[in-house]
KOLVEX-788606 format. One record per residue (C-alpha): residue number from 1; residue in three letters; x, y, z. Coordinates in pm, 1 decimal, padded with zeros to 6 digits, always signed. Layout:
<zavos>
+------+-------+----------+----------+----------+
! keti ! torvo !        X !        Y !        Z !
+------+-------+----------+----------+----------+
!  NUM !   Ala !        X !        Y !        Z !
...
+------+-------+----------+----------+----------+
</zavos>
This chain:
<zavos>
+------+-------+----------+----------+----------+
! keti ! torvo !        X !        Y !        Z !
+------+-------+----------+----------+----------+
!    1 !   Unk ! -00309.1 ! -01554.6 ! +01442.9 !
!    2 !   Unk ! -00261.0 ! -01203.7 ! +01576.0 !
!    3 !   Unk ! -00290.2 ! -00879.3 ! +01467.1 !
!    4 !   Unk ! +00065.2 ! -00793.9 ! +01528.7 !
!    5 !   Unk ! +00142.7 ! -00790.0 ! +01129.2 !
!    6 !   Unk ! -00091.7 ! -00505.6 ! +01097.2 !
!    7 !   Unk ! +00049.0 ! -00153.5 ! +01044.3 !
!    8 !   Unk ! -00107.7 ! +00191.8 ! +01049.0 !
!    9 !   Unk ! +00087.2 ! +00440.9 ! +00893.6 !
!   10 !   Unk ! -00002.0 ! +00781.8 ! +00883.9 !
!   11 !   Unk ! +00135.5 ! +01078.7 ! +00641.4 !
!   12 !   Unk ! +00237.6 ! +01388.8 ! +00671.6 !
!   13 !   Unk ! -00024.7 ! +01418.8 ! +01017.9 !
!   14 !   Unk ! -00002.9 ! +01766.4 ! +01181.3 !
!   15 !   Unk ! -00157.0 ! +01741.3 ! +01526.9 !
!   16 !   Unk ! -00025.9 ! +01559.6 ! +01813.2 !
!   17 !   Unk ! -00391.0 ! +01499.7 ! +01960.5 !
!   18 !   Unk ! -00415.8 ! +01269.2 ! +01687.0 !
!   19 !   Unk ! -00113.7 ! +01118.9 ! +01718.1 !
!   20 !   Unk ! -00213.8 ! +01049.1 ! +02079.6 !
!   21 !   Unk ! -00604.7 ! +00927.0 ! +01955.3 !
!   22 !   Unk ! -00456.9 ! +00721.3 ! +01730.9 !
!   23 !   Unk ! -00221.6 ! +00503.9 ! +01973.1 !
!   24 !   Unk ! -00449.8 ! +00502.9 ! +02216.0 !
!   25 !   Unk ! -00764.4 ! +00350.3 ! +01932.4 !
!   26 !   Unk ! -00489.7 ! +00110.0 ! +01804.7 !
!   27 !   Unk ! -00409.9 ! -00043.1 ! +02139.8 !
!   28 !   Unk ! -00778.2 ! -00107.7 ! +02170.6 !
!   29 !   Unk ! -00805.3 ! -00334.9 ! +01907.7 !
!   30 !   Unk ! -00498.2 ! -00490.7 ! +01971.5 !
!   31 !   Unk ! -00228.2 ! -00359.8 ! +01725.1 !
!   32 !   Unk ! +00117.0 ! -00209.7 ! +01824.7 !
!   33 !   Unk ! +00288.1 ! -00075.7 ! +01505.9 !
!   34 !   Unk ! +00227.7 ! +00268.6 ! +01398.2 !
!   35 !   Unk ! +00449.5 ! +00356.9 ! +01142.0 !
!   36 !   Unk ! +00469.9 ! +00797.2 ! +01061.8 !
!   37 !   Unk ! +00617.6 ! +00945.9 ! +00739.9 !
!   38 !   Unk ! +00727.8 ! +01315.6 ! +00759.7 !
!   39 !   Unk ! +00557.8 ! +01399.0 ! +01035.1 !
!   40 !   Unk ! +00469.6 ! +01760.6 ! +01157.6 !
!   41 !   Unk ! +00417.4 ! +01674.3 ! +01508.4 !
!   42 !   Unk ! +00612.8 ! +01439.2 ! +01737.6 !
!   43 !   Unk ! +00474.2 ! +01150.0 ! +01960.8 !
!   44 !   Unk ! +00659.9 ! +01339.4 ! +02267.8 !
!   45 !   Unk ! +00409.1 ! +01664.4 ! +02236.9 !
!   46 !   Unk ! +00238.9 ! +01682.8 ! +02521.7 !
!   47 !   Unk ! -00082.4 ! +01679.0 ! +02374.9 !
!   48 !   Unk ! -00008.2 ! +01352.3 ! +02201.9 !
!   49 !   Unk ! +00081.7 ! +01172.3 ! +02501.8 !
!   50 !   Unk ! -00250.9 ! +01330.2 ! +02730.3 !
!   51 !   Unk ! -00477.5 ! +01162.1 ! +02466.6 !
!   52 !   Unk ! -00292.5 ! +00839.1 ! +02416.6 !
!   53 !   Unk ! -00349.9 ! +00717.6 ! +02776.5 !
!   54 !   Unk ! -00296.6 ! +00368.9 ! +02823.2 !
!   55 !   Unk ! -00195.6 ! +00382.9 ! +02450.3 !
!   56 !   Unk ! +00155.2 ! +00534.9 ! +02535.5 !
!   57 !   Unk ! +00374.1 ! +00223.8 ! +02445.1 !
!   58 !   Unk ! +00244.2 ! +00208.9 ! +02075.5 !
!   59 !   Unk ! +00318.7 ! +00643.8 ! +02084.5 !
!   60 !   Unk ! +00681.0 ! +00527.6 ! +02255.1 !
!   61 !   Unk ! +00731.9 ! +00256.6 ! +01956.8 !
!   62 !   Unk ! +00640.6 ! +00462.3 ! +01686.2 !
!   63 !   Unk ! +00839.5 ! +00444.7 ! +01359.6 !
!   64 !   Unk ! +00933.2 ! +00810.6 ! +01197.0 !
!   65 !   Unk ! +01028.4 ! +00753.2 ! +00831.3 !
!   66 !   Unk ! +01066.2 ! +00996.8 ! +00552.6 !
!   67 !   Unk ! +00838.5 ! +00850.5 ! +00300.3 !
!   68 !   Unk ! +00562.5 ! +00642.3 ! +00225.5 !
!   69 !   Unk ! +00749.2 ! +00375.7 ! +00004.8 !
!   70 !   Unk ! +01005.4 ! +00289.3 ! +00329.8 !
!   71 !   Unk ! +00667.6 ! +00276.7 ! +00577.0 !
!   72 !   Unk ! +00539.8 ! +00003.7 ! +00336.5 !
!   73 !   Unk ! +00885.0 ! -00146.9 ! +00193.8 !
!   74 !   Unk ! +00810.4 ! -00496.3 ! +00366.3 !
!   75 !   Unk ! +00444.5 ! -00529.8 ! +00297.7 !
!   76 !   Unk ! +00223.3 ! -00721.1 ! +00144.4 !
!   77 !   Unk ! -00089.1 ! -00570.2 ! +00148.4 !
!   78 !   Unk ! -00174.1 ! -00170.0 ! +00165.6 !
!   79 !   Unk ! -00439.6 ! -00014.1 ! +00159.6 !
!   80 !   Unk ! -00484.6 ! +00339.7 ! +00138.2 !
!   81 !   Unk ! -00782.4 ! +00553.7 ! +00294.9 !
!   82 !   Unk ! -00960.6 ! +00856.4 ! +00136.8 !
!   83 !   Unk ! -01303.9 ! +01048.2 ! +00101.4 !
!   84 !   Unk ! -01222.2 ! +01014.7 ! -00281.5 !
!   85 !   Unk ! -01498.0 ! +00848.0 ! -00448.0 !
!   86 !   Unk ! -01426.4 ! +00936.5 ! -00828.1 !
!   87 !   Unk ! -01140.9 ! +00924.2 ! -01049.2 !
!   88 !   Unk ! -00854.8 ! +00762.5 ! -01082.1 !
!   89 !   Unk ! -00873.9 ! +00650.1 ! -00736.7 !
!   90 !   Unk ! -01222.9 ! +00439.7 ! -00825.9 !
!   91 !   Unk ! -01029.4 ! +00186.0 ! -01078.4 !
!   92 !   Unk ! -00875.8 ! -00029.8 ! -00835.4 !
!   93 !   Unk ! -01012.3 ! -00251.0 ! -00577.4 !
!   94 !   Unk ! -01248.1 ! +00024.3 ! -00334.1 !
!   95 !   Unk ! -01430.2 ! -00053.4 ! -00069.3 !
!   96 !   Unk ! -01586.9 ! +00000.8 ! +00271.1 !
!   97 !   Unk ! -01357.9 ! -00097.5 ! +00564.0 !
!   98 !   Unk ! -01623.4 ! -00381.9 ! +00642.0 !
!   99 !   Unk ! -01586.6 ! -00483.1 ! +00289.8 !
!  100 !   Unk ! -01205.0 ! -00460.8 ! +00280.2 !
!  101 !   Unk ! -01110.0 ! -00559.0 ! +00626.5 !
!  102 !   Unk ! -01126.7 ! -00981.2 ! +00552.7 !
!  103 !   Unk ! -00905.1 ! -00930.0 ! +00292.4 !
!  104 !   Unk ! -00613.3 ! -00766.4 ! +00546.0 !
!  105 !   Unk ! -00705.2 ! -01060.7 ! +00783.6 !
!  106 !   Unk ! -00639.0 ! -01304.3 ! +00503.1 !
!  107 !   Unk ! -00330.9 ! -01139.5 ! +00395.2 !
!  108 !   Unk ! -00165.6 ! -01132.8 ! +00749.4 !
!  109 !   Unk ! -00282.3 ! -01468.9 ! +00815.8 !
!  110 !   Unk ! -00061.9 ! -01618.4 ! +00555.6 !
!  111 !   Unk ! +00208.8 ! -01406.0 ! +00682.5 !
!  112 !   Unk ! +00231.7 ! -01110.2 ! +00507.8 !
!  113 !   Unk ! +00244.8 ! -00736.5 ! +00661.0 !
!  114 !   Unk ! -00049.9 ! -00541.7 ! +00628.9 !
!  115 !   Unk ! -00051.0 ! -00155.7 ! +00573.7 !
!  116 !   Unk ! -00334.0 ! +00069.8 ! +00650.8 !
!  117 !   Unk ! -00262.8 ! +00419.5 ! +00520.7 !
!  118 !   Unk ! -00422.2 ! +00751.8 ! +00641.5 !
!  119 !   Unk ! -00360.4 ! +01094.9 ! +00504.7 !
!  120 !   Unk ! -00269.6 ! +01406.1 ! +00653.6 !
!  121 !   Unk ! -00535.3 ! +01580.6 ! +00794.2 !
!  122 !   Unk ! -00582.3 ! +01901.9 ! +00596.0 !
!  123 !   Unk ! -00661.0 ! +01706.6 ! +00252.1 !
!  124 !   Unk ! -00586.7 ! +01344.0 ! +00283.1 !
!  125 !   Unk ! -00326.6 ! +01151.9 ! +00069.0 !
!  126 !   Unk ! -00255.2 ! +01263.7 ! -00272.1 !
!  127 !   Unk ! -00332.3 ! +01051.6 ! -00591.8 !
!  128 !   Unk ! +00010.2 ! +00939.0 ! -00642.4 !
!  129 !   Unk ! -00007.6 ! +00826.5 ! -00306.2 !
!  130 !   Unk ! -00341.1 ! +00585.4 ! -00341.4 !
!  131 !   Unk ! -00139.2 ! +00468.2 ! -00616.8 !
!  132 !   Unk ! +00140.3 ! +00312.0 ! -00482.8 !
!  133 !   Unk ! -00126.3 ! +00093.1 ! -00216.9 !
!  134 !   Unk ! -00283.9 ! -00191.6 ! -00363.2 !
!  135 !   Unk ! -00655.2 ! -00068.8 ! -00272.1 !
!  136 !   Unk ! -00847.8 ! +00186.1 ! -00193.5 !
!  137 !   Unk ! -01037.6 ! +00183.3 ! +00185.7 !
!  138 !   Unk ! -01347.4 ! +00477.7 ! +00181.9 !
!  139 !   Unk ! -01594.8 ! +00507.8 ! +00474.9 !
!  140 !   Unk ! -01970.9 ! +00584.4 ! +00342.4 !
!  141 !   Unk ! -02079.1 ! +00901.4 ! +00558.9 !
!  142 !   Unk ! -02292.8 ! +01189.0 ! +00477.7 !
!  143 !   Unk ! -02200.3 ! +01318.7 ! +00116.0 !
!  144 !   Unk ! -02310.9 ! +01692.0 ! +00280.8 !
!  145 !   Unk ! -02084.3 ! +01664.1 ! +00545.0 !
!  146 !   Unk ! -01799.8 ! +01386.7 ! +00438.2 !
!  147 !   Unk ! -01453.4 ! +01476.4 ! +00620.8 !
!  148 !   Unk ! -01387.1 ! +01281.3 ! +00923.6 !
!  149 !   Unk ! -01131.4 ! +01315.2 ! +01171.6 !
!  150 !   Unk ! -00832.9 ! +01135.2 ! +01095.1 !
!  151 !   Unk ! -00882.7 ! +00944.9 ! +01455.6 !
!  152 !   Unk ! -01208.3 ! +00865.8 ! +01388.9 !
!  153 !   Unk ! -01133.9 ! +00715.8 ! +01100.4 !
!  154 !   Unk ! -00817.1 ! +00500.4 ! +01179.4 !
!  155 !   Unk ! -01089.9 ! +00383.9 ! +01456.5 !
!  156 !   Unk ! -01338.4 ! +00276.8 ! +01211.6 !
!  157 !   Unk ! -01048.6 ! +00072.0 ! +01033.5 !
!  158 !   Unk ! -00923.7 ! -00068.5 ! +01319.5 !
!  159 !   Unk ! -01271.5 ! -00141.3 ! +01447.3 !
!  160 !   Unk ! -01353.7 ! -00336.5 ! +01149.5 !
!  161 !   Unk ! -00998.4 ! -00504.0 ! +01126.6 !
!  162 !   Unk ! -01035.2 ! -00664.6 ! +01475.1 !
!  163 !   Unk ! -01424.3 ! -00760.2 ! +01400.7 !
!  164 !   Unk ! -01314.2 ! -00936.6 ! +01076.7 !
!  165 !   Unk ! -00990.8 ! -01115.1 ! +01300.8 !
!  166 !   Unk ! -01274.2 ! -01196.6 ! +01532.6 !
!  167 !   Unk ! -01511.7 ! -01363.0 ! +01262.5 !
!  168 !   Unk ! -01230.8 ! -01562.4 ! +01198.4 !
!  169 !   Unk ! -01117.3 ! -01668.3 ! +01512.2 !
!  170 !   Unk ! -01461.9 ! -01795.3 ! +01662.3 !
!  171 !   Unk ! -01504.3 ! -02009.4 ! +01308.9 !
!  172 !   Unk ! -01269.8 ! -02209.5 ! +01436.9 !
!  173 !   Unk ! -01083.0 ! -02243.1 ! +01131.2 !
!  174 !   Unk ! -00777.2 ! -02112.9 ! +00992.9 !
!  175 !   Unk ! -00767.4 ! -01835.9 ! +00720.9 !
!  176 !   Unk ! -00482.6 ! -01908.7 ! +00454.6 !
!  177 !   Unk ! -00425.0 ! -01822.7 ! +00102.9 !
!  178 !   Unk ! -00363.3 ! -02087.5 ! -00166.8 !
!  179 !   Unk ! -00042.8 ! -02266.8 ! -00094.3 !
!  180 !   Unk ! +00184.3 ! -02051.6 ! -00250.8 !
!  181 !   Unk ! +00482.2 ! -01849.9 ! -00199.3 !
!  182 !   Unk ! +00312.0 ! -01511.5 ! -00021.9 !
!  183 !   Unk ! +00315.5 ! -01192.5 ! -00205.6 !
!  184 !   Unk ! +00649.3 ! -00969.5 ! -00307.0 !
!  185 !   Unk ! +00708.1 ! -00706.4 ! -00006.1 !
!  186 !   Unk ! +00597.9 ! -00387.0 ! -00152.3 !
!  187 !   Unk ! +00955.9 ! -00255.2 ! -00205.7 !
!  188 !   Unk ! +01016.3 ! -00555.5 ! -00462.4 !
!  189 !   Unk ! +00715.1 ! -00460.3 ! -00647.1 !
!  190 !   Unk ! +00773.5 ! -00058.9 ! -00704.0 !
!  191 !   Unk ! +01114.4 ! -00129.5 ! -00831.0 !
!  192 !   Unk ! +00982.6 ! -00378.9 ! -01088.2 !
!  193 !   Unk ! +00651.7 ! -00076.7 ! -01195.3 !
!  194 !   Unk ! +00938.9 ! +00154.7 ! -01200.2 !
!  195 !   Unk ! +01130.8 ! -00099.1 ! -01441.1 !
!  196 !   Unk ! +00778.7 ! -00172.0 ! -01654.4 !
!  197 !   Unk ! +00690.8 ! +00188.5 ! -01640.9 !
!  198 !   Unk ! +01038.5 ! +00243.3 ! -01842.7 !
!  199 !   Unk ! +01015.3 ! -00051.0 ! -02061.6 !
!  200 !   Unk ! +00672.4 ! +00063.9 ! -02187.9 !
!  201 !   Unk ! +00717.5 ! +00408.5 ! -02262.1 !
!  202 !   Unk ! +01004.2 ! +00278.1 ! -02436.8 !
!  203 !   Unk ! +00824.3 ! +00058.1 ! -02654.6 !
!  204 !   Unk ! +00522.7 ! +00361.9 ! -02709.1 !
!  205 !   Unk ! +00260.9 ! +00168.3 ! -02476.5 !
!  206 !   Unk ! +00296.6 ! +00488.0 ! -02237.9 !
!  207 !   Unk ! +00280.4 ! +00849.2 ! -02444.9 !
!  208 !   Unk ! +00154.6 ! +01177.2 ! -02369.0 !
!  209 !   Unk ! -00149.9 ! +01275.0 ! -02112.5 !
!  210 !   Unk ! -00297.5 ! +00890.3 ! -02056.9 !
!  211 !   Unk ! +00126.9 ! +00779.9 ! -01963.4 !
!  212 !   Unk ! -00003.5 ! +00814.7 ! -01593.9 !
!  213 !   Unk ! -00370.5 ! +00666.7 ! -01580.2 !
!  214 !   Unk ! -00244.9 ! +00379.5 ! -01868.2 !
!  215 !   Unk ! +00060.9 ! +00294.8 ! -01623.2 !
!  216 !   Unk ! -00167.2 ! +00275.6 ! -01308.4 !
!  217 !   Unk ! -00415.6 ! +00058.4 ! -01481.2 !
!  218 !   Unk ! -00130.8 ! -00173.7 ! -01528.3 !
!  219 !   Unk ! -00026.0 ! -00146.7 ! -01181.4 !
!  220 !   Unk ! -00408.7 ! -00240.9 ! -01068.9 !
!  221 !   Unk ! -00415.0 ! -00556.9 ! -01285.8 !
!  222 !   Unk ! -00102.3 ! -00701.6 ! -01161.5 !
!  223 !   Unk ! -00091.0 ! -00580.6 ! -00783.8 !
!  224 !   Unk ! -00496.3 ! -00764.2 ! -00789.8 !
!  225 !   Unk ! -00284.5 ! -01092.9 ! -00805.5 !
!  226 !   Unk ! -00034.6 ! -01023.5 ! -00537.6 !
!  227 !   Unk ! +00290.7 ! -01106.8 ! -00745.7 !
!  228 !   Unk ! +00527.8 ! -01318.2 ! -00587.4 !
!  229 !   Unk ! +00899.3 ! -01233.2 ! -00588.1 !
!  230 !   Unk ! +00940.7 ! -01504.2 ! -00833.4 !
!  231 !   Unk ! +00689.1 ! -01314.1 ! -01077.9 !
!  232 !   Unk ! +00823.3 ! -01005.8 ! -00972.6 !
!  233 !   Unk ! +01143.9 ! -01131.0 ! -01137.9 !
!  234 !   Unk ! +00959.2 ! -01237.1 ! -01456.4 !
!  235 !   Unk ! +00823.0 ! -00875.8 ! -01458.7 !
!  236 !   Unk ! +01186.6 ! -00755.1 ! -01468.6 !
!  237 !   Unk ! +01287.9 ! -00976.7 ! -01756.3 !
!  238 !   Unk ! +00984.0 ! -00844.7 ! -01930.1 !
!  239 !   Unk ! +01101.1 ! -00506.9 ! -01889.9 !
!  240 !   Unk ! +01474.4 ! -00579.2 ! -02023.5 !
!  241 !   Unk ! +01316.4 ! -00782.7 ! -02322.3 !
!  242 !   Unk ! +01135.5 ! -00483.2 ! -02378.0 !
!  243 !   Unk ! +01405.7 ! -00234.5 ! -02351.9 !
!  244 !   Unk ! +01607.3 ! -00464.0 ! -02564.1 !
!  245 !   Unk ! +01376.8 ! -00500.6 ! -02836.9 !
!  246 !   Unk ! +01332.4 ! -00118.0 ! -02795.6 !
!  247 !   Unk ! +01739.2 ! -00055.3 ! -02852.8 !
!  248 !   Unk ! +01815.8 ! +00104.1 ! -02516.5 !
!  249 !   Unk ! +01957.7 ! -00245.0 ! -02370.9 !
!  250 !   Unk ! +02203.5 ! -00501.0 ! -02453.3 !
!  251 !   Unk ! +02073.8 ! -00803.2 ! -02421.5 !
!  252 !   Unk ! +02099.3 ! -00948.9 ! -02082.1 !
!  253 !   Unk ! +02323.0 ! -01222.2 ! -02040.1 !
!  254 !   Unk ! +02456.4 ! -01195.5 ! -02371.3 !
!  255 !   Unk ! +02685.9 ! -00942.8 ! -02412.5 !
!  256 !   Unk ! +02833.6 ! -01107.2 ! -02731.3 !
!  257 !   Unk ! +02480.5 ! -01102.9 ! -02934.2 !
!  258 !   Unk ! +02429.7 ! -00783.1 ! -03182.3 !
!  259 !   Unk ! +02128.7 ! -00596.4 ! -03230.9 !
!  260 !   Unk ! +01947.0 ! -00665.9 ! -03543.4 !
!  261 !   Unk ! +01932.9 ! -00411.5 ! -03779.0 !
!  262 !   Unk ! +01669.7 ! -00172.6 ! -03735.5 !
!  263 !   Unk ! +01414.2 ! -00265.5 ! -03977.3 !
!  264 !   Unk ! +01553.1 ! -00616.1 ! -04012.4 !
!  265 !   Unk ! +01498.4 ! -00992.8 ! -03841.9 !
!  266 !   Unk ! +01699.1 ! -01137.8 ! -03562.9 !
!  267 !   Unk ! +01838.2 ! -01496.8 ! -03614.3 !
+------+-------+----------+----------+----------+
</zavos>
């Protein structure tokens, strides 16, 4: 295998140095596809392009989107990156990038795209953000002095990406997931949470201040077993049985078939 299904996407980054730093760390370690979303600075500032040296071809191929759900529409794996270490960001699968690095290996071995997200560098990503990626990557530094650079730390990542591909390689054996259809791209699983998120509230499983954290515990306990598109579906039809039951949905697939009263039993 390569590394070639392995994306870095950064958000919302401000300075071009970076920009530049980061192509030129990436093309050390042997990955080509930086993806940015909103950026402030372009890959053509000079400064970007002085600090990318022989790095200029992954600046030149660089992918501009507008948000973070198009940069990881066709992946399988993302994992976002943040000093966070509390929170609502601690109840999903966190880790070092040591810890977390096999499991991007294994994921792009069997085929999948891999995202690595990185926040802009004034604050990092928001928690909405770290939501939507199915773990959370944090790199243990000094507590007294904790912020890193955001090249520095897509160097760490990629650093511990290629050692893990390495391990792998010089085993001699070939890392692959259960044989199974691979995991839904990410696209296919947001629009069936956005479907389940409805459904529930419907239903009252979602109310008031704990909608949020009770909807992204549900999102951490399926996205841990890296849904298929088949199971994907069955998460739809969960969500229209739910709406149904509910009374804001007709019944799929049969349009003839009345409600039952409220109060009453269905035949």
């Amino acid at each position: 295998m390569t590394l070639s299904n392995c994306r870095v996407v950064l958000v919302r980054p401000h300075y071009a140095g970076n920009l530049g730093s980061v192509a030129r760390a990436m093309r050390n370690f042997g990955l080509a596809d930086l993806a940015l979303v909103a950026p402030y600075c372009s890959p053509n500032d000079l400064d970007a392009r002085r600090l990318a040296t022989h790095g200029l071809p992954v600046l030149d191929a660089a992918r501009t989107v507008p948000d973070l759900g198009e940069a990881l529409a066709d992946c399988t794996l993302a994992l976002a990156t943040s000093g966070l270490t509390a929170g609502i960001a601690k109840r999903g699968m966190t880790g070092t990038p040591a810890e977390l690095m096999p499991r991007a290996v294994e994921a792009a071995a069997a085929g999948g795209r891999v995202g690595l997200v990185f926040g802009p560098e004034p604050h990092g990503l928001a928690n909405d953000e770290i939501g939507r990626c199915h773990g959370l990557v944090h790199i243990p530094v000094d507590p007294e002095f904790s912020s890193l650079n955001l090249a520095q730390a897509v160097t760490i990542c990629c650093y511990e990406l290629r050692k893990a591909w390495s391990a792998a390689e010089n085993a001699g054996r070939a890392i692959q997931l259960p044989a199974q259809s691979p995991p839904a791209p990410h696209a296919e699983q947001e629009r069936a949470y956005e479907h389940l998120r409805e459904a529930l509230a419907a239903v009252g499983f979602l109310f008031g201040t704990r909608a949020d954290a009770l909807m992204h515990a549900v999102r951490q306990l399926v996205g841990r077993a890296g849904p298929t598109s088949q199971e994907v579906r069955l998460l739809h039809g969960l969500a229209r049985q739910l709406l149904y039951v509910a009374g804001k949905r007709d019944h799929p697939g049969e349009p003839g078939r009345e409600r039952p009263p409220a109060g009453g039993q269905g035949m």
